[in-house]
Predicted model as a PDB file, atoms N, CA, C, CB and O in Angstrom, pLDDT in the B-factor column:
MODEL        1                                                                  
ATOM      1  N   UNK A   1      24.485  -8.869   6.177  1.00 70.00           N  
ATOM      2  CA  UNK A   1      24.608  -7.640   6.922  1.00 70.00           C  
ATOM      3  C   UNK A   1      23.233  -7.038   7.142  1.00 70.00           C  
ATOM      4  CB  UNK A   1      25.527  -6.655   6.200  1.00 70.00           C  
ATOM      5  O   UNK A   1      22.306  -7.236   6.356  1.00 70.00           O  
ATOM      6  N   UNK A   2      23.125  -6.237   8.323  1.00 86.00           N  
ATOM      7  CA  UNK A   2      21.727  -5.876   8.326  1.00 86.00           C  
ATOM      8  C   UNK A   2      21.457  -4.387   8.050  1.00 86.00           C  
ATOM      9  CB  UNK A   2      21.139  -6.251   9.634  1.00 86.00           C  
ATOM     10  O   UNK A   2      22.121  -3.447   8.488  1.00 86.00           O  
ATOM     11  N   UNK A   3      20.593  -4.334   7.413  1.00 89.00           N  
ATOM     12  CA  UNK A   3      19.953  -3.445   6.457  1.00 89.00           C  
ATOM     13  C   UNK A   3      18.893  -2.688   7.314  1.00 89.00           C  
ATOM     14  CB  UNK A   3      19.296  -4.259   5.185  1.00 89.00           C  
ATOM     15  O   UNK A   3      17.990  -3.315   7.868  1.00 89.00           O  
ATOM     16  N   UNK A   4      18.998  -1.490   7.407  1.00 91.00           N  
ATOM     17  CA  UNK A   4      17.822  -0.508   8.184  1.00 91.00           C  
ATOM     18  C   UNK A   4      17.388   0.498   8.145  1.00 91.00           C  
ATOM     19  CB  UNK A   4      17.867  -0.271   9.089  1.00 91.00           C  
ATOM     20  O   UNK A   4      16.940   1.317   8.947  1.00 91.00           O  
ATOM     21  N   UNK A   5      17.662   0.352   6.291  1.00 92.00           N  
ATOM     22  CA  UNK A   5      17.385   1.989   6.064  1.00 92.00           C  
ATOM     23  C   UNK A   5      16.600   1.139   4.626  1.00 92.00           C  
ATOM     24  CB  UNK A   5      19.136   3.506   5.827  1.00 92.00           C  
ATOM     25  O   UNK A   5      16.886   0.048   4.133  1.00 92.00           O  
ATOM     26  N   UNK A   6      15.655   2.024   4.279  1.00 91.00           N  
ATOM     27  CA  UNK A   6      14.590   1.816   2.887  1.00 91.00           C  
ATOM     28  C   UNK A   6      15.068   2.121   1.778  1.00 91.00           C  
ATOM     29  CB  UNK A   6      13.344   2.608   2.828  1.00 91.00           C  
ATOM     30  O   UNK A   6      16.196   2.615   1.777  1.00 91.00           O  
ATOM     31  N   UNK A   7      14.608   1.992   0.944  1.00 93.00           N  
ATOM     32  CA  UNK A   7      15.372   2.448  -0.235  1.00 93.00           C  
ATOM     33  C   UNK A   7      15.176   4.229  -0.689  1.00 93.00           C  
ATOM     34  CB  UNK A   7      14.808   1.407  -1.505  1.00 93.00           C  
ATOM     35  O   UNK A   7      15.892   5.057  -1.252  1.00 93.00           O  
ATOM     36  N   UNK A   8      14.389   4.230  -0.346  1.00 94.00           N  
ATOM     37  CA  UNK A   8      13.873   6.241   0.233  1.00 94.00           C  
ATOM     38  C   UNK A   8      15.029   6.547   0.904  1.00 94.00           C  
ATOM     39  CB  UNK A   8      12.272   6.627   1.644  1.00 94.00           C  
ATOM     40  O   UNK A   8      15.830   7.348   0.423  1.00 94.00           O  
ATOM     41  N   UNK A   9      15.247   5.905   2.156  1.00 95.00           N  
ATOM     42  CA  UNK A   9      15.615   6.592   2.820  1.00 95.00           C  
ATOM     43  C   UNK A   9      17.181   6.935   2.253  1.00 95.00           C  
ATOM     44  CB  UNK A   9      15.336   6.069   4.056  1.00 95.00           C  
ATOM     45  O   UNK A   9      17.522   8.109   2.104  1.00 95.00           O  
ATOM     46  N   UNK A  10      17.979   5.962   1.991  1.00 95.00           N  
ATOM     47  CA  UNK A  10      18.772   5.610   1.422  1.00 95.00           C  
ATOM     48  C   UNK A  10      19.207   6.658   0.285  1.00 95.00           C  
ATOM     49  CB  UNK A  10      18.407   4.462   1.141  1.00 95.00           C  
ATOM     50  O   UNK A  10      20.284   7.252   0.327  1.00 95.00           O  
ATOM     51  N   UNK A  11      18.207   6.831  -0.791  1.00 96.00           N  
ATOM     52  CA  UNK A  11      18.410   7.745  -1.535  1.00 96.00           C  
ATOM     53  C   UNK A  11      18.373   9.778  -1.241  1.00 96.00           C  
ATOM     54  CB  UNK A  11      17.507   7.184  -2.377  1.00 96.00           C  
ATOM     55  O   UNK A  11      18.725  10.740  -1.924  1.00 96.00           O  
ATOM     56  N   UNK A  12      17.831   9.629  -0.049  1.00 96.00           N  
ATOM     57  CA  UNK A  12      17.938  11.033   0.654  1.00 96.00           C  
ATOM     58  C   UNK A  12      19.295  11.509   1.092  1.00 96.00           C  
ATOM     59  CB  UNK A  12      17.102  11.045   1.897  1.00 96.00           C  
ATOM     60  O   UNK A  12      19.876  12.551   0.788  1.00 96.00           O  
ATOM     61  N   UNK A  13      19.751  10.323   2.027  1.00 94.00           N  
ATOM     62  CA  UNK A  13      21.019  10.194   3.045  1.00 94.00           C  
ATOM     63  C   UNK A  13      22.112  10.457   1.657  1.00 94.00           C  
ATOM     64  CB  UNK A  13      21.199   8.306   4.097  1.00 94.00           C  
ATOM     65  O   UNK A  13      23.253  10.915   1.698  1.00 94.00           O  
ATOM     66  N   UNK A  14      21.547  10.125   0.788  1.00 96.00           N  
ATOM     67  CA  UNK A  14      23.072   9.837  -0.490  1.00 96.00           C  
ATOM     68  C   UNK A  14      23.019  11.638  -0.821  1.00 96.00           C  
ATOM     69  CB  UNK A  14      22.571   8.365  -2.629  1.00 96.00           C  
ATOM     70  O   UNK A  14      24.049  12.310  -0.879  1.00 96.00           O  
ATOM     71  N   UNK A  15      21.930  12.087  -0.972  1.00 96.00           N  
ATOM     72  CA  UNK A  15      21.686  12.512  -1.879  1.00 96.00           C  
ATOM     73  C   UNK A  15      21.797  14.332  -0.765  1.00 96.00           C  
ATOM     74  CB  UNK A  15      20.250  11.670  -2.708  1.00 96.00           C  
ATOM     75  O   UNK A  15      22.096  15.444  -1.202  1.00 96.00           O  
ATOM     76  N   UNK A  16      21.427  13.937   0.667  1.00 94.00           N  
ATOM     77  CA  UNK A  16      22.061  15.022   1.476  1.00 94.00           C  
ATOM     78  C   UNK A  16      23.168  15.186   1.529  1.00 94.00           C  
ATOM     79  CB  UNK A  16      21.866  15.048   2.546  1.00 94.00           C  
ATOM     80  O   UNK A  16      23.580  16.336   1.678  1.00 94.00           O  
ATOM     81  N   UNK A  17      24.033  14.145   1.431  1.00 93.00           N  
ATOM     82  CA  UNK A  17      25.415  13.859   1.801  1.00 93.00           C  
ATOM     83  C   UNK A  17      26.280  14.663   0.632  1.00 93.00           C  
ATOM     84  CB  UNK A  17      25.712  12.132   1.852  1.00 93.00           C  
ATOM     85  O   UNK A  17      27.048  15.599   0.852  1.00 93.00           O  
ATOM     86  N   UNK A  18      26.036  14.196  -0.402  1.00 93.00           N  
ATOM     87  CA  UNK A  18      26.584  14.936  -1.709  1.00 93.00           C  
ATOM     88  C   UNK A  18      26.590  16.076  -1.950  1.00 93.00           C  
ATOM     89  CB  UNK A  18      26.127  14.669  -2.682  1.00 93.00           C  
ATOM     90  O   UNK A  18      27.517  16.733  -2.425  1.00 93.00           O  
ATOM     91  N   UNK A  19      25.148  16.551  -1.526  1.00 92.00           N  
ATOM     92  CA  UNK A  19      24.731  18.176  -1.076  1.00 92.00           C  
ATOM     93  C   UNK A  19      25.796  18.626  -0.152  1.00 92.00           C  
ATOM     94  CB  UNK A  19      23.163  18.352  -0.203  1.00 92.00           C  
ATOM     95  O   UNK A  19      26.880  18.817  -0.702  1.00 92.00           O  
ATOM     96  N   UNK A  20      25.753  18.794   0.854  1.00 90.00           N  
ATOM     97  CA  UNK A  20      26.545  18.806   1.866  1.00 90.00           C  
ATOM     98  C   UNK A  20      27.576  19.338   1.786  1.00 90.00           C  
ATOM     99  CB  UNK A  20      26.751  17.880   2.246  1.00 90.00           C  
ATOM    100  O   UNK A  20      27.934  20.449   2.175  1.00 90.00           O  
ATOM    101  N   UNK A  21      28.594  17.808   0.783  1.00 89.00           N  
ATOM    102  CA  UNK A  21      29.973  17.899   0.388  1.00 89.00           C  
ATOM    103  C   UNK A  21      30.211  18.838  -0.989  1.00 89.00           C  
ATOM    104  CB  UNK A  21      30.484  16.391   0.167  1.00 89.00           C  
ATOM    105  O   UNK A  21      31.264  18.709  -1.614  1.00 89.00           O  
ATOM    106  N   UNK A  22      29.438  19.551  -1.318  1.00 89.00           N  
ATOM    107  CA  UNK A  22      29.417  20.454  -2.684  1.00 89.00           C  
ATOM    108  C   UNK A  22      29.238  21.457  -2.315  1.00 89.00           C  
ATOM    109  CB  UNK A  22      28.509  20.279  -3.742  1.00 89.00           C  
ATOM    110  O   UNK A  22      29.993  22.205  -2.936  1.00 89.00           O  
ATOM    111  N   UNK A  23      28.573  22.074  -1.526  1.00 87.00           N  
ATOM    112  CA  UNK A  23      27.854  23.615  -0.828  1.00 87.00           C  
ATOM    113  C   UNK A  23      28.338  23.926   0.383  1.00 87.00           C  
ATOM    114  CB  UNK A  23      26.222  23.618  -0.520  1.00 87.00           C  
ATOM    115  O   UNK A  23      28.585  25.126   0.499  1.00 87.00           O  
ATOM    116  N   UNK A  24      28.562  23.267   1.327  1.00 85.00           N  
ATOM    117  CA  UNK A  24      29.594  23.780   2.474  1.00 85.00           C  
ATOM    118  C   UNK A  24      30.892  24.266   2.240  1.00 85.00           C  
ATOM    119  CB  UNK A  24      29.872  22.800   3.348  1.00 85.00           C  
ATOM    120  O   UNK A  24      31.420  23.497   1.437  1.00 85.00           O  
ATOM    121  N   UNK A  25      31.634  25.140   2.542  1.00 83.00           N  
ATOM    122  CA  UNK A  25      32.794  25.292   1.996  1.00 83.00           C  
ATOM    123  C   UNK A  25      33.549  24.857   2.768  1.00 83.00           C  
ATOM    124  CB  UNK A  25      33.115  26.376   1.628  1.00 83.00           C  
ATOM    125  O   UNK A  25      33.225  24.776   3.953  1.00 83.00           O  
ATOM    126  N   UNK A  26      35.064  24.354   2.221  1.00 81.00           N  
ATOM    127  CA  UNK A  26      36.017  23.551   2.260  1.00 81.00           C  
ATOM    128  C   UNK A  26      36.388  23.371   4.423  1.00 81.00           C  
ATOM    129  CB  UNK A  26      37.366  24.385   1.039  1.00 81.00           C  
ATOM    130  O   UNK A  26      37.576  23.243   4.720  1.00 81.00           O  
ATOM    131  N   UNK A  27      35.669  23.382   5.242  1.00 83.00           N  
ATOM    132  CA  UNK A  27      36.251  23.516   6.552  1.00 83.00           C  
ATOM    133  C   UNK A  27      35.587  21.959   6.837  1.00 83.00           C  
ATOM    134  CB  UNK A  27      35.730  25.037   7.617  1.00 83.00           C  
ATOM    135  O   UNK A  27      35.000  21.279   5.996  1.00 83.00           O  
ATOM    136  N   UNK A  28      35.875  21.560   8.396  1.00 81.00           N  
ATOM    137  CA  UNK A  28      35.664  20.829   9.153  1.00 81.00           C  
ATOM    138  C   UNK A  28      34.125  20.344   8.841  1.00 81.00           C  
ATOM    139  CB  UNK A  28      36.028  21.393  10.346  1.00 81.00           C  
ATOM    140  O   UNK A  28      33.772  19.188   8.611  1.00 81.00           O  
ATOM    141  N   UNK A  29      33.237  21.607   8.894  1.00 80.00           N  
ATOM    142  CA  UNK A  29      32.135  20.960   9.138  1.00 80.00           C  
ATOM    143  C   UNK A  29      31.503  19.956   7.782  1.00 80.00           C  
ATOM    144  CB  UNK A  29      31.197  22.094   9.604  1.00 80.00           C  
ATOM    145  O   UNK A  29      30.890  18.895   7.898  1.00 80.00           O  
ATOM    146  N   UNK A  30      31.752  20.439   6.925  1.00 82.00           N  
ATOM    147  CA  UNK A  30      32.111  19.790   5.617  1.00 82.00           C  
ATOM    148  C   UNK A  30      31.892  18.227   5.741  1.00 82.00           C  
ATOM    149  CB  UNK A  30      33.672  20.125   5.217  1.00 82.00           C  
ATOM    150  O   UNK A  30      30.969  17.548   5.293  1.00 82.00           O  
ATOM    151  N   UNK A  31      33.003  17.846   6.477  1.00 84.00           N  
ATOM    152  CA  UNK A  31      33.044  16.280   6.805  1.00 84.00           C  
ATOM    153  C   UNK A  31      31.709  15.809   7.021  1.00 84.00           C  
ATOM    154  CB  UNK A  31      33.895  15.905   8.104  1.00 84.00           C  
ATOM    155  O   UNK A  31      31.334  14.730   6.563  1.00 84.00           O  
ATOM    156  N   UNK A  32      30.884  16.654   7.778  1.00 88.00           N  
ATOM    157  CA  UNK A  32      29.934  16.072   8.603  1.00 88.00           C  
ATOM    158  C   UNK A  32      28.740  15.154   6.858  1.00 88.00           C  
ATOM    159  CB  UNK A  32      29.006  17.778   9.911  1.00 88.00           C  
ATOM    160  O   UNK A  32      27.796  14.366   6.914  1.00 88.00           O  
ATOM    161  N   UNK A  33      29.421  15.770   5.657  1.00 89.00           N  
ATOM    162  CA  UNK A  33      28.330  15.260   4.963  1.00 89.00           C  
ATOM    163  C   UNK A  33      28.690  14.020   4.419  1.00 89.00           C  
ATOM    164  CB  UNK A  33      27.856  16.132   3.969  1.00 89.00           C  
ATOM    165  O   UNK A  33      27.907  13.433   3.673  1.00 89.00           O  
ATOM    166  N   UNK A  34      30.349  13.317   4.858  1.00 93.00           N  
ATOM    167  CA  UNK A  34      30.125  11.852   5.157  1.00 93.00           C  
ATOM    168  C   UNK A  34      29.432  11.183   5.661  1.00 93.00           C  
ATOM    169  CB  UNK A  34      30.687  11.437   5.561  1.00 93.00           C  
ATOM    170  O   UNK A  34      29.325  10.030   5.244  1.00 93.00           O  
ATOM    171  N   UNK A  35      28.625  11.657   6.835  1.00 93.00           N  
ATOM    172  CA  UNK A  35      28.117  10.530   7.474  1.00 93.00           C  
ATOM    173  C   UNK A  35      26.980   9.860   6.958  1.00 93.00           C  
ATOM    174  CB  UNK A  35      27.855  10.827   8.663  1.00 93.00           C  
ATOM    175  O   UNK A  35      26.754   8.651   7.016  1.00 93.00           O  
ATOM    176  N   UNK A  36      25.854  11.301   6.134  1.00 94.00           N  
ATOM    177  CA  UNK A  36      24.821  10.631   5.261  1.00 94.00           C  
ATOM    178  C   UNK A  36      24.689   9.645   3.999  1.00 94.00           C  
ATOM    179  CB  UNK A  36      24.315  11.476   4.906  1.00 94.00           C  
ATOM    180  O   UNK A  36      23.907   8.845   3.485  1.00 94.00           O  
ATOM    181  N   UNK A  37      26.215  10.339   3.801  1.00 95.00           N  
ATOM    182  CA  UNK A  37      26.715   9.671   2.462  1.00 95.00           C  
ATOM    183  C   UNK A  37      26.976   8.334   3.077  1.00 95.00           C  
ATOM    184  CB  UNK A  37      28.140  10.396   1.658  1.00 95.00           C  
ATOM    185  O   UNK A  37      26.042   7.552   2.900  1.00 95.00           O  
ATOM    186  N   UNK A  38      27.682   8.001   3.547  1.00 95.00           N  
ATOM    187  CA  UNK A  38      28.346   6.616   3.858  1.00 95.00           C  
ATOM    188  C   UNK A  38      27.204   5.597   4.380  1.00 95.00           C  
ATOM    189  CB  UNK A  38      29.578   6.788   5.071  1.00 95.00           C  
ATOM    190  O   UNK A  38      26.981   4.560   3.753  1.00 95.00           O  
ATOM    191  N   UNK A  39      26.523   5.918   5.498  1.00 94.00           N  
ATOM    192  CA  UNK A  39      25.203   5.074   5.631  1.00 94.00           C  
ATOM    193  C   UNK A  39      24.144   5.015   5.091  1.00 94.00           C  
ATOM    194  CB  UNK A  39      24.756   5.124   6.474  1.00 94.00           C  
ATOM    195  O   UNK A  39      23.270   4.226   5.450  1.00 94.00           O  
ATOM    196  N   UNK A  40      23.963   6.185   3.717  1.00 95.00           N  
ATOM    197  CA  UNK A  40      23.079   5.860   2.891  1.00 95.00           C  
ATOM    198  C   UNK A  40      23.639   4.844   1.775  1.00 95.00           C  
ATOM    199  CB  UNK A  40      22.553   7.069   2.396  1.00 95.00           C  
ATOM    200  O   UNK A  40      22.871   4.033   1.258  1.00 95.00           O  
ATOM    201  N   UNK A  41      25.143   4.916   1.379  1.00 95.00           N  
ATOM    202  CA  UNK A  41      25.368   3.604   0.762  1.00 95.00           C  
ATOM    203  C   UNK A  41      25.285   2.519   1.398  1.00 95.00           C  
ATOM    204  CB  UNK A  41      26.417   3.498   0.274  1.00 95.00           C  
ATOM    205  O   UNK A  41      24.848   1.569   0.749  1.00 95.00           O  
ATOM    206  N   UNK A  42      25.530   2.359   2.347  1.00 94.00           N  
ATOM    207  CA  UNK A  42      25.915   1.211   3.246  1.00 94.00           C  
ATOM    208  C   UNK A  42      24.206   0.469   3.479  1.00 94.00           C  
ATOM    209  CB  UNK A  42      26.825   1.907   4.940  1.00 94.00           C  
ATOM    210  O   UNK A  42      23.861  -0.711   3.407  1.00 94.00           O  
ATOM    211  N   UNK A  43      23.523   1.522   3.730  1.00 92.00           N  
ATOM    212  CA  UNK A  43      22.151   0.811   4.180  1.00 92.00           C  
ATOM    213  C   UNK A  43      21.813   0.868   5.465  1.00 92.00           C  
ATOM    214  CB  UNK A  43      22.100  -0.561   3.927  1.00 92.00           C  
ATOM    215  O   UNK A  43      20.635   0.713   5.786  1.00 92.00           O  
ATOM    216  N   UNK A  44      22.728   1.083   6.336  1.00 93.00           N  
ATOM    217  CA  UNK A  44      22.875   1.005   7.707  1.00 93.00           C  
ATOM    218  C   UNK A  44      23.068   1.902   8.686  1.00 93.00           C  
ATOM    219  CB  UNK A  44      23.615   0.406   7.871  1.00 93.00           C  
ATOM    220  O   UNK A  44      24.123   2.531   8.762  1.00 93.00           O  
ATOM    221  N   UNK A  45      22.083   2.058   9.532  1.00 92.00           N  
ATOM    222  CA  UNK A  45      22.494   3.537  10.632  1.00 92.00           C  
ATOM    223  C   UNK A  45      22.611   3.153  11.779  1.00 92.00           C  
ATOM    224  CB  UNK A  45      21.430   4.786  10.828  1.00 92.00           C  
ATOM    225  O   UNK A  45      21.721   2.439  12.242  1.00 92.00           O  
ATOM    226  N   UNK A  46      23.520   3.442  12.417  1.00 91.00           N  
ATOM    227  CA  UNK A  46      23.740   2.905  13.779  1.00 91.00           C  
ATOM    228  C   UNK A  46      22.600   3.816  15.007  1.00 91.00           C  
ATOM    229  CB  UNK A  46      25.590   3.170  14.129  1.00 91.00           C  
ATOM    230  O   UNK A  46      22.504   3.534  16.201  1.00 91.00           O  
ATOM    231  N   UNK A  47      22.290   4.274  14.707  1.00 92.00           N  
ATOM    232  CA  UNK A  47      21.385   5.649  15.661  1.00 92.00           C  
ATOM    233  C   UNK A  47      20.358   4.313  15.329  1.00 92.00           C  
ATOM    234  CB  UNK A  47      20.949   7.898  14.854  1.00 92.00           C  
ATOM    235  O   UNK A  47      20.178   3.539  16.269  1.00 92.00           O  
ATOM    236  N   UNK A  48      19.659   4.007  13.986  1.00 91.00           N  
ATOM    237  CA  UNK A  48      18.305   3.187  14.085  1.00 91.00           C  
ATOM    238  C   UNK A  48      18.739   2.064  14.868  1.00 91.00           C  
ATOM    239  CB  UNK A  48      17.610   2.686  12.623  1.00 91.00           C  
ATOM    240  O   UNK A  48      18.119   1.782  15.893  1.00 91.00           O  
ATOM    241  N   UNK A  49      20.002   1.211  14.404  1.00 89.00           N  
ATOM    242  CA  UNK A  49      19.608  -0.018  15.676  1.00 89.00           C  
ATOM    243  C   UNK A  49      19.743   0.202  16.764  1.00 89.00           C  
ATOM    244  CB  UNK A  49      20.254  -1.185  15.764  1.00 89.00           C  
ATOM    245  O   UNK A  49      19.270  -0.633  17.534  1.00 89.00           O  
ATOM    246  N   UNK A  50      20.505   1.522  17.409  1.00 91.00           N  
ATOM    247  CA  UNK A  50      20.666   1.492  18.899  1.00 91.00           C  
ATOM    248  C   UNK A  50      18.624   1.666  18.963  1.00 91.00           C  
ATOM    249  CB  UNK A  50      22.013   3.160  19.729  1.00 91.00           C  
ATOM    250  O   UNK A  50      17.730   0.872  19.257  1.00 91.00           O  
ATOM    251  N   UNK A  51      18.642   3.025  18.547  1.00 92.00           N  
ATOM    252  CA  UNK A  51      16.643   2.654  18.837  1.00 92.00           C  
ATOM    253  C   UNK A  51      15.905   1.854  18.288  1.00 92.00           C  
ATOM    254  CB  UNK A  51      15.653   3.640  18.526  1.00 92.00           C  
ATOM    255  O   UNK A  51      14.707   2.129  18.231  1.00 92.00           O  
ATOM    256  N   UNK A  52      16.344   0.755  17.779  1.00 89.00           N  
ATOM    257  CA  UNK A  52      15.962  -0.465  17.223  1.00 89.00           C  
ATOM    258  C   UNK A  52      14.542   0.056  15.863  1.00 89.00           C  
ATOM    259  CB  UNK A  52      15.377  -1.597  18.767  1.00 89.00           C  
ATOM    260  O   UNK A  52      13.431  -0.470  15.805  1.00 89.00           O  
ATOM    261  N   UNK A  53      14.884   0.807  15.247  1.00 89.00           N  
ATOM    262  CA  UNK A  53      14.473   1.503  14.303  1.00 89.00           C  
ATOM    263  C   UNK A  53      14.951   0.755  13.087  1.00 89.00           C  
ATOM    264  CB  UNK A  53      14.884   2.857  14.440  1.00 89.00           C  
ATOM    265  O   UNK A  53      15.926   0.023  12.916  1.00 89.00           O  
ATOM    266  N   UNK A  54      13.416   1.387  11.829  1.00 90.00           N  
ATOM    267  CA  UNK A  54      13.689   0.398  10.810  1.00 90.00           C  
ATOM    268  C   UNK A  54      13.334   1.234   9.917  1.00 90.00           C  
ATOM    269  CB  UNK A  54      13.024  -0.969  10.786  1.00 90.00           C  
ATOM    270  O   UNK A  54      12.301   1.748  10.346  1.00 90.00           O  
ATOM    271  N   UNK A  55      13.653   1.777   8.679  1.00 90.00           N  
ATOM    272  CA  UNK A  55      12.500   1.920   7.561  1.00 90.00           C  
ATOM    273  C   UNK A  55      12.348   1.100   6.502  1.00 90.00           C  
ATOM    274  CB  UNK A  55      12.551   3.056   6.935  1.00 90.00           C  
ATOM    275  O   UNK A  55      11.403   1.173   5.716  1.00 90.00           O  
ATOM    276  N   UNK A  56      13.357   0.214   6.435  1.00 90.00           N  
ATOM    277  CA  UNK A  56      13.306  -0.617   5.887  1.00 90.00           C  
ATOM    278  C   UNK A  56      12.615  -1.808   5.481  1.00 90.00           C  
ATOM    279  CB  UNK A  56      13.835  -0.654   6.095  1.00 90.00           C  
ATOM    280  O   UNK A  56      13.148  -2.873   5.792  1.00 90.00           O  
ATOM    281  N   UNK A  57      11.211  -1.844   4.659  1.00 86.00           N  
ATOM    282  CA  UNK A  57      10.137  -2.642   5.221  1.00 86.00           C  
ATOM    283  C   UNK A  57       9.660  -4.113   4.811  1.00 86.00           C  
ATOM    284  CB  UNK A  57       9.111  -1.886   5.062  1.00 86.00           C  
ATOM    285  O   UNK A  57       8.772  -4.906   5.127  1.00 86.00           O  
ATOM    286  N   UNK A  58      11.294  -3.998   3.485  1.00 80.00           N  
ATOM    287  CA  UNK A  58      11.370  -5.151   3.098  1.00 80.00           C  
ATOM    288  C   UNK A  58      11.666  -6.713   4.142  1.00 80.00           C  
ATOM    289  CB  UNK A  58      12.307  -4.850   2.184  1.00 80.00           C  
ATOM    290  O   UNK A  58      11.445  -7.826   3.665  1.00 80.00           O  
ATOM    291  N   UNK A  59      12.140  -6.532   5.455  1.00 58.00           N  
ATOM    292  CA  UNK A  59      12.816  -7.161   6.010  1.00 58.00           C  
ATOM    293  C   UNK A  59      12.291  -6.910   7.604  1.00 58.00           C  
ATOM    294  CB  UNK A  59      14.150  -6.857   5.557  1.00 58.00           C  
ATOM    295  O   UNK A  59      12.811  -5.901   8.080  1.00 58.00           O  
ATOM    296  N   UNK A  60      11.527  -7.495   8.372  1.00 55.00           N  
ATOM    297  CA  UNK A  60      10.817  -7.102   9.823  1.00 55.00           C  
ATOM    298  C   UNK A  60      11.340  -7.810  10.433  1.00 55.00           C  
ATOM    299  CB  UNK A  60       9.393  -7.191  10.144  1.00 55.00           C  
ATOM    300  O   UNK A  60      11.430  -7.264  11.533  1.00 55.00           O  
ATOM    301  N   UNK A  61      12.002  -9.180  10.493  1.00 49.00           N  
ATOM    302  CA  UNK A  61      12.368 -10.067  11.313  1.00 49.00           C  
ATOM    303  C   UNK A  61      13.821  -9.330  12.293  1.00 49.00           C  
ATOM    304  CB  UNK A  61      12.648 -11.456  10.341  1.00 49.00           C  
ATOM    305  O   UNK A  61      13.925  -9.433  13.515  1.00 49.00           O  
ATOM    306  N   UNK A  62      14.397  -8.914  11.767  1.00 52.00           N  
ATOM    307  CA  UNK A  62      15.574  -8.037  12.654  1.00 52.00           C  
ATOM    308  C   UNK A  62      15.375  -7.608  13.921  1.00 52.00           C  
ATOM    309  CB  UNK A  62      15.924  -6.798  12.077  1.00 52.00           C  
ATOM    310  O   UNK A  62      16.022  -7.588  14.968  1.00 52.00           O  
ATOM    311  N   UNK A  63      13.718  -7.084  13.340  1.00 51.00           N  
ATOM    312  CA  UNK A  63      13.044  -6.004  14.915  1.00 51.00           C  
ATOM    313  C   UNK A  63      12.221  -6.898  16.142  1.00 51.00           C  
ATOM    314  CB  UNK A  63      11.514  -4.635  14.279  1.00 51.00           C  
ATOM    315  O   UNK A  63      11.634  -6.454  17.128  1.00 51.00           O  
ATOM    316  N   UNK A  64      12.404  -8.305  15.705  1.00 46.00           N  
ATOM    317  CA  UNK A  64      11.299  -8.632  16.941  1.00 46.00           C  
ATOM    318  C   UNK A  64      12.462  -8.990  17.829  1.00 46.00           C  
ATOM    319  CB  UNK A  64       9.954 -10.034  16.710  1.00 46.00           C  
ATOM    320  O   UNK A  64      13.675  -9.046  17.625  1.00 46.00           O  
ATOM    321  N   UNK A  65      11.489  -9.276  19.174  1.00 47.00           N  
ATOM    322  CA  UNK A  65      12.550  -8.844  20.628  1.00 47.00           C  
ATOM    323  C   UNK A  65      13.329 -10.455  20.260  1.00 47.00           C  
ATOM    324  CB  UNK A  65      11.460  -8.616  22.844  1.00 47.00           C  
ATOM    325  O   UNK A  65      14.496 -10.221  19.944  1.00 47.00           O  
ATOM    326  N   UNK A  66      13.165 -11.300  20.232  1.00 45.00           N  
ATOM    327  CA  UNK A  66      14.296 -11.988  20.483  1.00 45.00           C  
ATOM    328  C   UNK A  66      15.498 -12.247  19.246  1.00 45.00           C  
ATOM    329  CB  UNK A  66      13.756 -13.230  20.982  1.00 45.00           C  
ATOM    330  O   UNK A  66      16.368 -13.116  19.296  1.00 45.00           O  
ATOM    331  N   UNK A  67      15.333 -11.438  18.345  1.00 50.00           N  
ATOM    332  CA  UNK A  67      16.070 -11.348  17.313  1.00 50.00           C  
ATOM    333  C   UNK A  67      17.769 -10.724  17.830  1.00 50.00           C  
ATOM    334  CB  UNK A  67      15.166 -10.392  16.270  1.00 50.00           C  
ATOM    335  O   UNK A  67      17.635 -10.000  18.817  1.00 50.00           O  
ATOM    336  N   UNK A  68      19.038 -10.831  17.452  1.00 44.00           N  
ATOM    337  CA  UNK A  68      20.296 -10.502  18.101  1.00 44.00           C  
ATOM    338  C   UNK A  68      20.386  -9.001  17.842  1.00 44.00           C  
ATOM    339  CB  UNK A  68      21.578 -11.349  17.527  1.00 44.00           C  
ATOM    340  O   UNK A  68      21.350  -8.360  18.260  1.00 44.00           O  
TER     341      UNK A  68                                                      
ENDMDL                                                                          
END                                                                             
């Protein structure tokens, strides 16, 4: 699976996300602190590959142009 988030980054996204889901109170917007949470476990952000974005610096081959 491909990986496109650093291990920084990763630990922010977890670590906003949790925030988020603890300090917002109980409404809709609330949810929104799944999304950091979930792609900071996951590793993966769909926003970086649509802009073919990386922080991930263990791994460069993903980003060159003829890569899928």
């Amino acid at each position: 699976m491909l990986i496109n988030e650093g291990w920084w980054d990763r630990l922010i996204r977890i670590a906003l996300g949790i925030a988020i889901l603890m300090f917002v109170p109980r409404t809709a917007w609330a949810w929104l602190g799944l999304l950091p949470l979930v792609t900071g476990a996951v590793g993966y952000c769909p926003m970086y590959h649509l802009f073919r974005l990386s922080t991930n610096r263990t791994r460069k081959d993903h980003l060159s142009p003829g890569a899928g």
